[in-house]
C-alpha positions as a Markdown table, in Angstrom:
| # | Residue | x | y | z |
|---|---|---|---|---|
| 1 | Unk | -2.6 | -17.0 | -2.2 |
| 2 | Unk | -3.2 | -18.1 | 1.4 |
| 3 | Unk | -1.0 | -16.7 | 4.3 |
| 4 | Unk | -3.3 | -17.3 | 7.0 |
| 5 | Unk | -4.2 | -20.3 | 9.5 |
| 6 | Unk | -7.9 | -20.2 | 11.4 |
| 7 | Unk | -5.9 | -18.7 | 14.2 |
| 8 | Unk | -4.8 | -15.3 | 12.3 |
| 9 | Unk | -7.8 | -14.7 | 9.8 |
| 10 | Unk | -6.5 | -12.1 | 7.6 |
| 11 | Unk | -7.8 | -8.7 | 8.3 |
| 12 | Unk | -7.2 | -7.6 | 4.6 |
| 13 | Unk | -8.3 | -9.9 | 1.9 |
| 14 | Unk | -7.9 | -9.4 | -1.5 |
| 15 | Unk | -9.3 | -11.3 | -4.9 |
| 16 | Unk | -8.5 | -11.1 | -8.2 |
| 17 | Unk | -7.8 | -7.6 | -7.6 |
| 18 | Unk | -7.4 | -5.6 | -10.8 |
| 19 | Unk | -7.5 | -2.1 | -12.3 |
| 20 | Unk | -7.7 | -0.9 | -16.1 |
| 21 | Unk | -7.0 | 3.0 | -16.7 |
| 22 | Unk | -8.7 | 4.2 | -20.6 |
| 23 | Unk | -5.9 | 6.2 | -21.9 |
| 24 | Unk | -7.8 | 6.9 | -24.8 |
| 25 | Unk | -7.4 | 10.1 | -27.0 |
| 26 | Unk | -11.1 | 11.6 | -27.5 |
| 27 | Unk | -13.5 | 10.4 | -29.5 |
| 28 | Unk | -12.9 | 13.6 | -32.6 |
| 29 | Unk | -9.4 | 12.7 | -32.3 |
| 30 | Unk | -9.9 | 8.7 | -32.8 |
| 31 | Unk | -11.8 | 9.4 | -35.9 |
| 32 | Unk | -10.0 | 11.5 | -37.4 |
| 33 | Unk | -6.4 | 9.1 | -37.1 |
| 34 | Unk | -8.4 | 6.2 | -36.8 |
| 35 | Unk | -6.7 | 4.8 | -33.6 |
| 36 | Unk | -8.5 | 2.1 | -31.5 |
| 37 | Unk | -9.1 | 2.8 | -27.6 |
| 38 | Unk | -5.9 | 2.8 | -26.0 |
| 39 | Unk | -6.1 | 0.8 | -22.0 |
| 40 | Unk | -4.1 | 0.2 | -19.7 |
| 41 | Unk | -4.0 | -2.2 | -17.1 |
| 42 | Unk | -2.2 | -1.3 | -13.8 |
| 43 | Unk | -3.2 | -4.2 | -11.8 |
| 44 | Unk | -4.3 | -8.2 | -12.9 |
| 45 | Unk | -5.6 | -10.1 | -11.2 |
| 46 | Unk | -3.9 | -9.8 | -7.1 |
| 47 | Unk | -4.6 | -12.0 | -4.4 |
| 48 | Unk | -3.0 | -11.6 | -1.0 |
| 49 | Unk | -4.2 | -12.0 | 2.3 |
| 50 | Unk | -3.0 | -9.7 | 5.4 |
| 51 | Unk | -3.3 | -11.4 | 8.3 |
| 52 | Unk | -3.9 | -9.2 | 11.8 |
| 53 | Unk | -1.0 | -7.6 | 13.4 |
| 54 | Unk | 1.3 | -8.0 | 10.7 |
| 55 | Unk | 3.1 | -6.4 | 7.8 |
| 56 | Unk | 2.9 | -7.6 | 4.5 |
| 57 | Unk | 4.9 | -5.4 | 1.5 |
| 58 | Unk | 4.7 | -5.2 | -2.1 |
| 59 | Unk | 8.2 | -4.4 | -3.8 |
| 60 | Unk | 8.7 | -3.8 | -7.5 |
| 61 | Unk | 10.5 | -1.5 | -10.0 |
| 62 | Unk | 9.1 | 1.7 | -10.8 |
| 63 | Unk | 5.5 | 1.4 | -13.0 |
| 64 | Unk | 4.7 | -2.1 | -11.8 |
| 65 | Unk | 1.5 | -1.3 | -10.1 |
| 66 | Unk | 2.5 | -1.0 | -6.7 |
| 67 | Unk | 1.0 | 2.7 | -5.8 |
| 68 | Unk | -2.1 | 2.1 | -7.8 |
| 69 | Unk | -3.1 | -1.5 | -5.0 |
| 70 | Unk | -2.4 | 0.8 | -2.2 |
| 71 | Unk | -4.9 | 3.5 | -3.6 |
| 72 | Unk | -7.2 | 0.6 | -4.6 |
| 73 | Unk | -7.1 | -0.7 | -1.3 |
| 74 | Unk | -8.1 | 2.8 | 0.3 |
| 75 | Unk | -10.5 | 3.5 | -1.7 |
| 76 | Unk | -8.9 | 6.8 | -4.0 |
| 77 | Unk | -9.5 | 4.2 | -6.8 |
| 78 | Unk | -12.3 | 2.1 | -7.8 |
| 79 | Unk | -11.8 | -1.4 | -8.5 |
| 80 | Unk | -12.2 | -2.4 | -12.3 |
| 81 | Unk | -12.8 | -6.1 | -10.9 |
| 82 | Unk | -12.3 | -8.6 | -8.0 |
| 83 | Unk | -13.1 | -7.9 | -4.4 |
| 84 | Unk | -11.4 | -6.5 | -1.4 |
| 85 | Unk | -12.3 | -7.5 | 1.7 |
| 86 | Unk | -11.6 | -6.2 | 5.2 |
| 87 | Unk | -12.5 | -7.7 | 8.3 |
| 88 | Unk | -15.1 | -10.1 | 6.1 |
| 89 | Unk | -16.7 | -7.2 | 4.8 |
| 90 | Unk | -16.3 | -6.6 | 1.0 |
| 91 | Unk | -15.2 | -2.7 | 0.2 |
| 92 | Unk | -15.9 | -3.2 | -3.5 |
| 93 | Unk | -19.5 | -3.8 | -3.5 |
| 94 | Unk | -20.2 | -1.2 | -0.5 |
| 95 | Unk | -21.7 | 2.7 | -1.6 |
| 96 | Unk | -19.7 | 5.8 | -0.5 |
| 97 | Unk | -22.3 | 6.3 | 2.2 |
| 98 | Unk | -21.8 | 3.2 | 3.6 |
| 99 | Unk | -18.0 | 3.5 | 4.0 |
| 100 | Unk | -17.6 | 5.6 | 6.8 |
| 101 | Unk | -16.8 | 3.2 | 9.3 |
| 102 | Unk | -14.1 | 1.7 | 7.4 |
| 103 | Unk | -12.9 | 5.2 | 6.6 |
| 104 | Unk | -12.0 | 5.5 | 10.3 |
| 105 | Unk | -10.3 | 2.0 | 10.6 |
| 106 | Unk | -8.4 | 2.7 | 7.4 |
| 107 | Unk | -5.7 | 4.9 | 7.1 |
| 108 | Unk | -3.0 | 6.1 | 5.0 |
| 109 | Unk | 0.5 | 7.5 | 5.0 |
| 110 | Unk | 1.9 | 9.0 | 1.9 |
| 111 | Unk | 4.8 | 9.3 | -0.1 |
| 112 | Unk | 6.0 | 12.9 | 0.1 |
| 113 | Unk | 5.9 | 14.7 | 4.0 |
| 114 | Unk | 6.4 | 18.0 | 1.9 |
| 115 | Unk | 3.0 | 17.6 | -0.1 |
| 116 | Unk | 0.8 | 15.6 | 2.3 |
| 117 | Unk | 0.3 | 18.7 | 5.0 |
| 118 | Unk | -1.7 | 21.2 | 4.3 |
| 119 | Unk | 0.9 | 24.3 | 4.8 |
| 120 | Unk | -1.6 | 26.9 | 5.7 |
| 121 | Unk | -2.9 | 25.0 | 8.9 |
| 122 | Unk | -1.2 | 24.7 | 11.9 |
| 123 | Unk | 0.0 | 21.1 | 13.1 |
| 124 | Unk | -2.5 | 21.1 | 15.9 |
| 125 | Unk | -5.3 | 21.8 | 13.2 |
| 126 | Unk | -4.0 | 18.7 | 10.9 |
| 127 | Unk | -4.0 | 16.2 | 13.5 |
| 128 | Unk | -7.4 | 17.0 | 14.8 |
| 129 | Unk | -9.3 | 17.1 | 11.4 |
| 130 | Unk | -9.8 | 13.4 | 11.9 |
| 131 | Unk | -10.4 | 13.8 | 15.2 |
| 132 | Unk | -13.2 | 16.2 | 14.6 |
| 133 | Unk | -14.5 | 14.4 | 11.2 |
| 134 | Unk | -15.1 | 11.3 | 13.3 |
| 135 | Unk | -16.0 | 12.8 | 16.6 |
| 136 | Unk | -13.7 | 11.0 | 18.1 |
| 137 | Unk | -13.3 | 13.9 | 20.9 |
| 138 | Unk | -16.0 | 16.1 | 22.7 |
| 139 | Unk | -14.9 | 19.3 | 23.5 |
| 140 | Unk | -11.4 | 21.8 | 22.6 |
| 141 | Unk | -9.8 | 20.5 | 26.3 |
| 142 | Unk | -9.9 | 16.9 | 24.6 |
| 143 | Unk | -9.0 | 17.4 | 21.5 |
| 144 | Unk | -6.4 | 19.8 | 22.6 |
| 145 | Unk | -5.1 | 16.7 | 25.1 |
| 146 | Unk | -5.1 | 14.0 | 22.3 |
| 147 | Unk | -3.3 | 16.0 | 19.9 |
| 148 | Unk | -0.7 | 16.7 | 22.5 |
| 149 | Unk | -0.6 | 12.6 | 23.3 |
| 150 | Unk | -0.1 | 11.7 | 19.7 |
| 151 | Unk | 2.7 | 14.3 | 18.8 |
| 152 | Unk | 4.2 | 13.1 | 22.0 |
| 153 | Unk | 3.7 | 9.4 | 20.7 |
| 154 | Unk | 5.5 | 10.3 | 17.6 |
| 155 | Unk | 8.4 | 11.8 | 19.4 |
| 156 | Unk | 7.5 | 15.2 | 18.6 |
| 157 | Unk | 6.2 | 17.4 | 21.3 |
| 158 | Unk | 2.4 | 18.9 | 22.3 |
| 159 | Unk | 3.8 | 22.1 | 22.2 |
| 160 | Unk | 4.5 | 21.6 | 18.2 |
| 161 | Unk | 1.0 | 21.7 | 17.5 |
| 162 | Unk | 1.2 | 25.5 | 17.1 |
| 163 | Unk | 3.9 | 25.6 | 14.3 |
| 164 | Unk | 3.3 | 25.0 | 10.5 |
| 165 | Unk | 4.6 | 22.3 | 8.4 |
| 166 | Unk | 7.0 | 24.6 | 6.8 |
| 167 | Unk | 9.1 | 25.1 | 10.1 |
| 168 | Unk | 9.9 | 21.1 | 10.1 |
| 169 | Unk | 12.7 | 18.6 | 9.0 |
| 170 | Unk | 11.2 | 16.1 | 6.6 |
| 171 | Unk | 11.4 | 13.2 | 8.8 |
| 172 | Unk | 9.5 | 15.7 | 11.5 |
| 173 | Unk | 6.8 | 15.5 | 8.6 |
| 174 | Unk | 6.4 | 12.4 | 8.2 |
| 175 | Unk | 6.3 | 11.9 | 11.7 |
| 176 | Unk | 3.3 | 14.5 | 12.0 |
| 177 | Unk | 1.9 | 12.3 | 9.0 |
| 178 | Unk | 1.7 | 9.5 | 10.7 |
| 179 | Unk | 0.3 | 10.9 | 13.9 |
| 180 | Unk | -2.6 | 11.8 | 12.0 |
| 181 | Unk | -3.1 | 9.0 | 10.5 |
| 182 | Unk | -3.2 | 6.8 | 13.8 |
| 183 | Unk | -5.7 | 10.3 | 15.1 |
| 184 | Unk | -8.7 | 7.9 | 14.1 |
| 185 | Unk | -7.3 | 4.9 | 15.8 |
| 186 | Unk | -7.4 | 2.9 | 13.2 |
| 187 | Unk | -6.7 | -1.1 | 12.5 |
| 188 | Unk | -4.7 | -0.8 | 9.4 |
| 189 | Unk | -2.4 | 1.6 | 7.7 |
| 190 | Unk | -1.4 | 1.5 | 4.2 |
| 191 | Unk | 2.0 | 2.8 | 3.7 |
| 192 | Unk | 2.9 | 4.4 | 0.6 |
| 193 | Unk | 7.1 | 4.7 | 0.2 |
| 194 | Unk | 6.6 | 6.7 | 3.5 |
| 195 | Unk | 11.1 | 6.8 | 3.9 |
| 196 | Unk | 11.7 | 7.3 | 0.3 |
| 197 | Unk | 11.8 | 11.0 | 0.3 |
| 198 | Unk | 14.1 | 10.8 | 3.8 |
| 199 | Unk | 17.8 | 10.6 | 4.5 |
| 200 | Unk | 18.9 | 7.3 | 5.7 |
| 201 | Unk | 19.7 | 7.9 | 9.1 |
| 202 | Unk | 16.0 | 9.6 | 9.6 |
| 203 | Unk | 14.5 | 6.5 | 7.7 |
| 204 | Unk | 15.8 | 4.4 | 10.6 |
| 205 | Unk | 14.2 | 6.6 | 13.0 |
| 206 | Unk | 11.1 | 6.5 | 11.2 |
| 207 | Unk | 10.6 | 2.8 | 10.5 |
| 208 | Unk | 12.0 | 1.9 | 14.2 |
| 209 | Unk | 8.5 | 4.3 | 15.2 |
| 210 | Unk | 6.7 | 2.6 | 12.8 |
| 211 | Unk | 7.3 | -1.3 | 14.3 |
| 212 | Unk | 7.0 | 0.4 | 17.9 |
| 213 | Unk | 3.5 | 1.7 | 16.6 |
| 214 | Unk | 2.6 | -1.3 | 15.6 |
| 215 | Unk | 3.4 | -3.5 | 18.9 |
| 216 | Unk | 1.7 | -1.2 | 20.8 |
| 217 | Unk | -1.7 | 0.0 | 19.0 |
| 218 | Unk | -1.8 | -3.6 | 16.9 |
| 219 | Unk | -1.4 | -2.0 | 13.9 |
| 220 | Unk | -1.7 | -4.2 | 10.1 |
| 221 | Unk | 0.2 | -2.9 | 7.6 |
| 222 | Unk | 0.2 | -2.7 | 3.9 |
| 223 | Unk | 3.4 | -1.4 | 3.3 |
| 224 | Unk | 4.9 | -0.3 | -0.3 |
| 225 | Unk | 8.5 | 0.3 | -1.2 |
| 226 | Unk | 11.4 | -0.5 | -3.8 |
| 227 | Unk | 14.0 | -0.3 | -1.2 |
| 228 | Unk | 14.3 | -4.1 | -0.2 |
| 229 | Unk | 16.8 | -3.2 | 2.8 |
| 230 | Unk | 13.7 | -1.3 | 4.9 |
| 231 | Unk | 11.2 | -4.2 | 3.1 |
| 232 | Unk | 13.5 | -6.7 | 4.6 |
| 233 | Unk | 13.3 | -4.6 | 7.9 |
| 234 | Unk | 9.4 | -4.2 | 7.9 |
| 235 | Unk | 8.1 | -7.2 | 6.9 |
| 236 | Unk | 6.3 | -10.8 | 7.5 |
| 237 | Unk | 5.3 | -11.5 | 4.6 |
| 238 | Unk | 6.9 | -10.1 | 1.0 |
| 239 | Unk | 5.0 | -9.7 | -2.7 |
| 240 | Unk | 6.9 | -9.1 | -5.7 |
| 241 | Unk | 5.0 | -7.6 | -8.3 |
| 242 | Unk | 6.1 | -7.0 | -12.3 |
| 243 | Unk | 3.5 | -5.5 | -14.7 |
| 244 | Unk | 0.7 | -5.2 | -12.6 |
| 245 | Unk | 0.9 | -8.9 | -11.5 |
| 246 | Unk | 2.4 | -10.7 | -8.1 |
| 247 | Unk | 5.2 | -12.8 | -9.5 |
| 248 | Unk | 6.6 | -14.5 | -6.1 |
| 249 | Unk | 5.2 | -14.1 | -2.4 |
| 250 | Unk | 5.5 | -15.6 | 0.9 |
| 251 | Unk | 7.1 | -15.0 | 4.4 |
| 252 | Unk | 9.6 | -12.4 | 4.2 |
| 253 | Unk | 12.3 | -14.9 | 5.7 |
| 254 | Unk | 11.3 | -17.6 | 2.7 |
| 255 | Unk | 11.6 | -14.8 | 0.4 |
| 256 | Unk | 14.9 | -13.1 | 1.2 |
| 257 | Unk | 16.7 | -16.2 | 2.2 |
| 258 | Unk | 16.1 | -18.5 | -1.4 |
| 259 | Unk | 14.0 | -16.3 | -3.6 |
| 260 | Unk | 13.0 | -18.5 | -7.0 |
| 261 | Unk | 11.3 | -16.1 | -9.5 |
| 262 | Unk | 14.2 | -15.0 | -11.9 |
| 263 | Unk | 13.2 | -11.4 | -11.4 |
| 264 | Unk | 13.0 | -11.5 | -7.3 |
| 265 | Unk | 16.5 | -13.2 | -7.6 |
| 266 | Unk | 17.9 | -10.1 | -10.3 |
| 267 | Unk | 16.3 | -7.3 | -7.5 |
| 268 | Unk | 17.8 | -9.4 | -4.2 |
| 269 | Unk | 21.0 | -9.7 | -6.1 |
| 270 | Unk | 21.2 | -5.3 | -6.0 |
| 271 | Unk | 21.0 | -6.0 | -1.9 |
| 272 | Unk | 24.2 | -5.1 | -1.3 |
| 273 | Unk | 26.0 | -7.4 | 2.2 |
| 274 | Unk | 28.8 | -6.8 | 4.0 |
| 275 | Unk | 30.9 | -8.3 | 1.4 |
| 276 | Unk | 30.6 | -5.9 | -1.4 |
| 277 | Unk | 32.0 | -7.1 | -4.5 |
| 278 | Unk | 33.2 | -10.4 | -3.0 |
| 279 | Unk | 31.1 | -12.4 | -5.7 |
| 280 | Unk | 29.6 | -11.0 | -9.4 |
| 281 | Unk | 26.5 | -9.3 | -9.2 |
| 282 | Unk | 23.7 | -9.5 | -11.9 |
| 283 | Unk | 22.3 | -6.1 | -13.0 |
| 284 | Unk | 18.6 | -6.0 | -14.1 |
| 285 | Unk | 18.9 | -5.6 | -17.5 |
| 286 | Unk | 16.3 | -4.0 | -20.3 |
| 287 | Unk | 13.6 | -1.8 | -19.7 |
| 288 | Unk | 10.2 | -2.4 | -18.5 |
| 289 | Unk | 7.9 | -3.4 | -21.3 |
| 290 | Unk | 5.0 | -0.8 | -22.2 |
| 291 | Unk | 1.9 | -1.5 | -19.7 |
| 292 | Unk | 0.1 | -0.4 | -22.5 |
| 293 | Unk | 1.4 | -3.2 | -25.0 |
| 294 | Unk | 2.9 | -6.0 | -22.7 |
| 295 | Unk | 4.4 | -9.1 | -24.2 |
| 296 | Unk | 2.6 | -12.2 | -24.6 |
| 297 | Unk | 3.0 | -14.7 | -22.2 |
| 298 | Unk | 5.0 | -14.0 | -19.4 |
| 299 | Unk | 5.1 | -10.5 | -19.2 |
| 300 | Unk | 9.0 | -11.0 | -17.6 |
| 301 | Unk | 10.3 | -12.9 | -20.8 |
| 302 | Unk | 11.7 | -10.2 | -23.1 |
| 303 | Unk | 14.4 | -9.7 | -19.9 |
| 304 | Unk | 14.4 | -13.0 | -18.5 |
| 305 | Unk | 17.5 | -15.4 | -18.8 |
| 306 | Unk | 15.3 | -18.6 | -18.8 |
| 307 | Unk | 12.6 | -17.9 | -21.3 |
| 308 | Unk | 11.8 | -20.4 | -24.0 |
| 309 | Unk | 9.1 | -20.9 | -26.3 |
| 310 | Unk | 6.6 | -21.7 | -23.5 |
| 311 | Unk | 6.9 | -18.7 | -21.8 |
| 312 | Unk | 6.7 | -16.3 | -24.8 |
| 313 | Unk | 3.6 | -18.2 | -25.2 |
| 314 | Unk | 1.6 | -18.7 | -22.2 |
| 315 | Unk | 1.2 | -16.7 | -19.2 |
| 316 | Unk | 2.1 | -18.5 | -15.9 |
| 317 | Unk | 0.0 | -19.1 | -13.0 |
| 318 | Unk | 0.7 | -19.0 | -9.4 |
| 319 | Unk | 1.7 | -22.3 | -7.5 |
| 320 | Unk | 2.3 | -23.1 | -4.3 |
| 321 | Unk | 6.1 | -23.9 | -3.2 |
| 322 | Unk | 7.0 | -26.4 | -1.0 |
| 323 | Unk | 8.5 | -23.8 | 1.0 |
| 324 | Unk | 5.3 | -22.0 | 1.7 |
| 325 | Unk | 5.4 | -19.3 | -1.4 |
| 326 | Unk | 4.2 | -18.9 | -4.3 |
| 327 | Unk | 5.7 | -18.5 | -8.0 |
| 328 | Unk | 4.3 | -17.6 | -11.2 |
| 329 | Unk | 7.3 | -18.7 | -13.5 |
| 330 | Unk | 7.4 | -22.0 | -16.4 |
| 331 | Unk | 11.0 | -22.1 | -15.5 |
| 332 | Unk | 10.7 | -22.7 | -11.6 |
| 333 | Unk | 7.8 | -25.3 | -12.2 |
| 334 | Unk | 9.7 | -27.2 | -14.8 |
| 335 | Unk | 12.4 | -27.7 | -12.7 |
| 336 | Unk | 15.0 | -25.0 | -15.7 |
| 337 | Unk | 15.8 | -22.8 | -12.9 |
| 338 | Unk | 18.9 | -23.4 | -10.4 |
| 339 | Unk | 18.6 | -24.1 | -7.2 |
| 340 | Unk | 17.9 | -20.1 | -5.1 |
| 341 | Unk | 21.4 | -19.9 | -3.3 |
| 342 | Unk | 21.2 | -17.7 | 0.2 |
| 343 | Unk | 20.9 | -14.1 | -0.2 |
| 344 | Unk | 22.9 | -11.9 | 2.1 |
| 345 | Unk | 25.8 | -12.6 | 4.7 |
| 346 | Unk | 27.7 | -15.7 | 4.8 |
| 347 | Unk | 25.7 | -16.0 | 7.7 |
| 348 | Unk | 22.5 | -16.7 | 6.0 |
| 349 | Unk | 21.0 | -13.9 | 8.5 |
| 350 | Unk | 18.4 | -11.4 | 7.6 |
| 351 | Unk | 19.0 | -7.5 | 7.7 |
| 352 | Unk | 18.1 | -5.6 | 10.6 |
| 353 | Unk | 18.5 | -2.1 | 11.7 |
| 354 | Unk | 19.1 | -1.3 | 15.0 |
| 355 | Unk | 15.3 | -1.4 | 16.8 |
| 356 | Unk | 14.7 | 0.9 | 19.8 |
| 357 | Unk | 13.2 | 4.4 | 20.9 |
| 358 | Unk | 12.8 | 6.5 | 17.7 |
């Protein structure tokens, strides 16, 4: 999949990405019940491109492989095949000593605020470990300065440094989360559900920061989520993955506004618009197959409106829309699926939340 022109080279490349887990019981137990190896593959084969300066979000039901790119991508888990590049460099083929530059440039922000801070430190301390683990500052006065600057750029102030995680809100967390992670002045964030665990009124505040961030430090961003309202908010470009494999992607506006994958259609369709209830919604229906044991074929059939034959059979490829996305579905390229209809206000218009000083 190609998102990029020669005038916004990706930043992040990544190629036949994938990731196989050996859930195996041990080897006493398999010969005494006489079960095979069990594995399971997380991720198959991904290919997306990020280009500089621009957000590009995976969205997906629980178990589809989502969290296990973004640990891939930072390096918590090693690759099982393909390549990811960043900034031409492959990660994949590099050894641990030869990562530390990239270590700087690549950051994370996690899930859970409540789990992600070390409780016993002080705020001051958390900010500055990167600080001091890439010698990015000189002396105490510095480092003392520059955690001041970044709590202040979070909208926290300098003088939190000296309190512990404990005595914060959670969206205070995450926002002393995220000033560490930007501590190394890094290039690109990968952002794991970072609003999930918050109320919605601080999840505004949080993503507004985030897009403010990312004007002014020219930030890239992976960003993960199931909660298409803040994906829609975030994003230029949009991936839907099912069972460890991208499905649909594209420009977020493409996406949203005629999605064509039957299963990006069933998860726009629980969007809900200013109508609510004015027309019949679809409910995703079934359960996710086991990873362990997926279908053959397309791994979407067993829940899929449109399968036949072909797609109980074969496993689609990715191809190229006119409209600039790709599709992996029989349906869509045999022409079986209905035309997308608009998703969203009569209007056609994307979400947005109210942008400003968070």
């Amino acid at each position: 999949m190609t998102l990029h022109t020669a005038e916004t080279a990706p930043l992040v490349s990544v190629r036949g990405l994938s990731k196989t887990f050996d859930l195996s019981a041990p080897l006493l137990n398999r010969a005494i019940e006489r079960k095979p190896r069990q594995y399971l593959r997380a991720v198959d084969g991904l290919n997306i491109d990020i280009p500089r300066g621009k957000t590009f979000s995976l969205v997906g039901e629980s178990g589809c492989g989502k969290s296990t790119v973004a640990k891939l991508v930072v390096g918590l888990h090693a690759a099982t095949a393909g390549e990811i590049r960043f900034d031409g460099t492959d990660l994949t083929a590099l050894p641990a000593a030869a990562r530390g530059d990239f270590r700087k440039r690549i950051q994370m922000i996690f899930q859970d605020p409540y789990a992600s801070l070390n409780p016993r430190w002080r705020v001051r301390d958390i900010i500055a470990e990167p600080l001091r683990s890439f010698g990015i500052t000189q002396s105490r006065d510095e480092e003392r300065a520059e955690v001041g600057r970044l709590l202040e750029m979070v909208g926290l102030s300098a003088r939190d440094g000296e309190k512990f995680p404990h005595e914060f809100s959670g969206g205070q967390r995450q926002r002393i989360s995220i000033a560490r992670a930007i501590s190394s002045r890094p290039e690109f964030l990968v952002c794991d559900e970072p609003t999930s665990a918050l109320d919605v009124s601080v999840q505004s505040q949080v993503l507004n920061l985030m897009r403010n961030l990312q004007d002014e430090l020219g930030l890239t961003y992976l960003f993960i989520s199931h909660d298409l309202a803040v994906v829609d908010f975030m994003s230029d470009y949009v991936g839907v993955m099912y069972l460890g494999r991208l499905v649909e992607a594209g420009p977020a506006d493409k996406i949203f506004s005629a999605p064509e994958h039957p299963y990006t259609r069933l998860l726009m369709d629980t969007v809900p618009d200013i109508d609510m209830g004015r027309r019949d919604r679809v409910p995703v229906v079934g359960e996710v197959p086991n990873p362990i044991t997926p279908p053959p074929g397309c791994s979407f059939n067993p829940r899929c409106p449109l399968a036949n034959a072909h797609c109980r059979e074969q496993s689609p490829d990715l191809v190229a829309r006119h409209s600039g996305t790709v599709v992996a579905c029989h349906a869509v390229t045999e022409g079986r699926a209905p035309v997308a209809p608009a998703v969203g206000s009569d209007s056609g218009e994307r979400m947005e939340l109210q942008r400003g000083v968070a």
